[in-house]
C-alpha positions as CSV (number, residue, x, y, z in Angstrom):
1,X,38.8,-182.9,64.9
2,X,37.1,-180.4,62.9
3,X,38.4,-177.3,64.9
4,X,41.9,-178.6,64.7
5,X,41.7,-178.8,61.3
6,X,40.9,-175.3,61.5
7,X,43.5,-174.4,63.7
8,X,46.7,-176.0,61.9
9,X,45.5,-174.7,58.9
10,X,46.1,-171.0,60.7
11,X,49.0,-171.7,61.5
12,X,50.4,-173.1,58.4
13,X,48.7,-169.8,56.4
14,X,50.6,-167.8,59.3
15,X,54.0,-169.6,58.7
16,X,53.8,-169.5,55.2
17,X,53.1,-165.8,55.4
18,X,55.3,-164.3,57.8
19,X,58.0,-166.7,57.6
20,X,59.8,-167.8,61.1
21,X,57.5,-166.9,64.0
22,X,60.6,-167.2,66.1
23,X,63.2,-165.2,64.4
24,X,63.8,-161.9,66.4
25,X,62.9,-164.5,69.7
26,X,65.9,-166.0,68.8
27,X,68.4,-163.5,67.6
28,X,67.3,-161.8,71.2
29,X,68.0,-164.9,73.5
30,X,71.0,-165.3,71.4
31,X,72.2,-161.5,72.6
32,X,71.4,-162.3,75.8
33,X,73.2,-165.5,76.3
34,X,76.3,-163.1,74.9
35,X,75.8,-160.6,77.8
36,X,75.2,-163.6,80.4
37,X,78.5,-165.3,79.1
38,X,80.4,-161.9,79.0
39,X,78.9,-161.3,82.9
40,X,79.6,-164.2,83.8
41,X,83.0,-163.8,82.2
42,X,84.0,-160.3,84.0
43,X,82.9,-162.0,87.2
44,X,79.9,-160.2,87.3
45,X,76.8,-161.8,88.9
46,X,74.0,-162.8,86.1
47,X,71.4,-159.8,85.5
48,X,67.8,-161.1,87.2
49,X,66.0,-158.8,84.2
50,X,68.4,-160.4,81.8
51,X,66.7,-164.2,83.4
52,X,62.8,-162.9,83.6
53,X,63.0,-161.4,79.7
54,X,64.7,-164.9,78.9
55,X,62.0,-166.3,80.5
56,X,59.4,-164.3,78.5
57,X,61.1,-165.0,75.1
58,X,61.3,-168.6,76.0
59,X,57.6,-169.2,76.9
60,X,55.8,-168.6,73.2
61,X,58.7,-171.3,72.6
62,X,57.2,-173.5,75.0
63,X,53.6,-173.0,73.5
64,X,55.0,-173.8,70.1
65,X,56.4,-177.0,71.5
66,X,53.0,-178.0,72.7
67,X,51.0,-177.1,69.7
68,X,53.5,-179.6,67.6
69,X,53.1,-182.4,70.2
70,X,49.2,-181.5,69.7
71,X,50.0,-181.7,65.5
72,X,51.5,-184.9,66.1
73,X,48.4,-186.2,68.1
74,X,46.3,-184.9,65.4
75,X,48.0,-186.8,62.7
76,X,48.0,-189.9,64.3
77,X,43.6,-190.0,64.9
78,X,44.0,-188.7,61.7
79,X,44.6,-192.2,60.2
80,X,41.4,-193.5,61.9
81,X,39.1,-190.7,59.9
82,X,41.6,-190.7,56.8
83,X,39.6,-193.1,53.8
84,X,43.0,-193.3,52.1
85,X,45.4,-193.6,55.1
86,X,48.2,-192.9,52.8
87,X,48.3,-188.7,53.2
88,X,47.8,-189.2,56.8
89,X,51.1,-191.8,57.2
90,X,53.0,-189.3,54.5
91,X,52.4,-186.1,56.7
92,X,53.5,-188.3,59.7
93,X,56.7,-189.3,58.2
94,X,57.1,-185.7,56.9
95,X,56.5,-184.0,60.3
96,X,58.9,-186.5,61.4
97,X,61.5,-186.1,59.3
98,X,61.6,-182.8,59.2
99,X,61.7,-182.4,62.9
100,X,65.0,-184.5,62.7
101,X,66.5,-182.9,60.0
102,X,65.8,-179.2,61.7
103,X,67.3,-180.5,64.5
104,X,71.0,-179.1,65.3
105,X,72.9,-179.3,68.4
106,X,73.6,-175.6,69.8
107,X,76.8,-174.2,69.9
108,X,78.9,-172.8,73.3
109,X,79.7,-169.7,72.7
110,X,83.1,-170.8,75.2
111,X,83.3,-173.2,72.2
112,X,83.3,-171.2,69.0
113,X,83.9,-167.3,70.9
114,X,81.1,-164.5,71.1
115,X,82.3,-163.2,67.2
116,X,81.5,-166.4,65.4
117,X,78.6,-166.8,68.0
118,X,77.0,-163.5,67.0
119,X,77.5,-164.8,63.3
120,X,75.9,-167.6,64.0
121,X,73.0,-165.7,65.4
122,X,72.1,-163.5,62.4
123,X,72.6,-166.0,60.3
124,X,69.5,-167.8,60.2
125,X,67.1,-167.0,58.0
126,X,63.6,-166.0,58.4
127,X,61.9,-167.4,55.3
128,X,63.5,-170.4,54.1
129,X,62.2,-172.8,50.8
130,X,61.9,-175.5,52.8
131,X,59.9,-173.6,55.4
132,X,57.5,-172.1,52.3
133,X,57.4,-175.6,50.9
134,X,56.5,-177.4,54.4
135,X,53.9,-174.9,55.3
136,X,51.9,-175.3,51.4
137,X,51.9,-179.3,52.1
138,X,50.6,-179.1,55.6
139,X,48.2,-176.2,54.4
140,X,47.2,-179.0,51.6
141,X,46.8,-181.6,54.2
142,X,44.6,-179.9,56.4
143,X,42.5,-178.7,53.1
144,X,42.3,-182.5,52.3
145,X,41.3,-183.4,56.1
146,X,38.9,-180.4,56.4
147,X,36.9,-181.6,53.0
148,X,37.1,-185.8,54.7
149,X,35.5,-184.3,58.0
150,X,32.9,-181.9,56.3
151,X,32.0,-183.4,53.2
152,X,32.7,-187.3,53.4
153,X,31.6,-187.9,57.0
């Protein structure tokens, strides 16, 4: 549990630091989902290099995913060790929440056309107050958990 601890609170440093780990990932599938859709569009058959580097963006992604399912493991023995239970069931519901309010449903680009697509694209941000405020509390969390595992057990 210890090295966990350790571990999120890496991560949450790194994410409060350099903001979204994912933005240029993103802005670069979004570009090529343009190119596929405007392939795909001229009749042209999809580019395999345009698939394997989707691939490549997509799989740090994929690690990301299983790190927060690993989180959410994490907070949940984390009640067990937790002498106050309460910061432990507050984190839960936070990581929670805030994985259902981050949630949007992705836009076609046959839906809203490449233009407002692209828009879309660069309009995400890559440091965000909520991201900055999210990152201190789980940095403040894992502080609280590191001192409960090192100094109180």
């Amino acid at each position: 549990m210890l090295f966990w601890t350790v571990i999120f609170f890496l991560i949450s440093l790194t994410l409060l630091i350099k903001g979204n780990i994912f933005y240029n990932s993103s802005i670069r599938i979004g570009e090529i989902a343009i190119q596929n859709y405007q392939d795909i569009k001229d009749g042209k058959i999809a580019n395999k290099e345009l698939v394997s580097e989707t691939i490549k963006l997509i799989f740090p992604m994929l690690i990301f995913a299983i790190l927060a399912l690993c989180e959410f493991i994490y907070f949940i023995n984390a009640i067990s060790v937790d002498i106050y239970k309460y910061p432990s069931i507050s984190i839960i519901l936070l990581f929670v929440l805030s994985m259902i309010l981050k949630y949007k449903p992705a836009k076609k680009i046959e839906d809203i056309g490449i233009d407002e697509y692209r828009k879309n694209i660069y309009k995400t941000k890559k440091r965000s107050l909520s991201s900055f405020i999210y990152s201190l509390i789980y940095m403040t969390y894992f502080s609280y958990m590191f001192w409960i595992l090192v100094f109180l057990k």
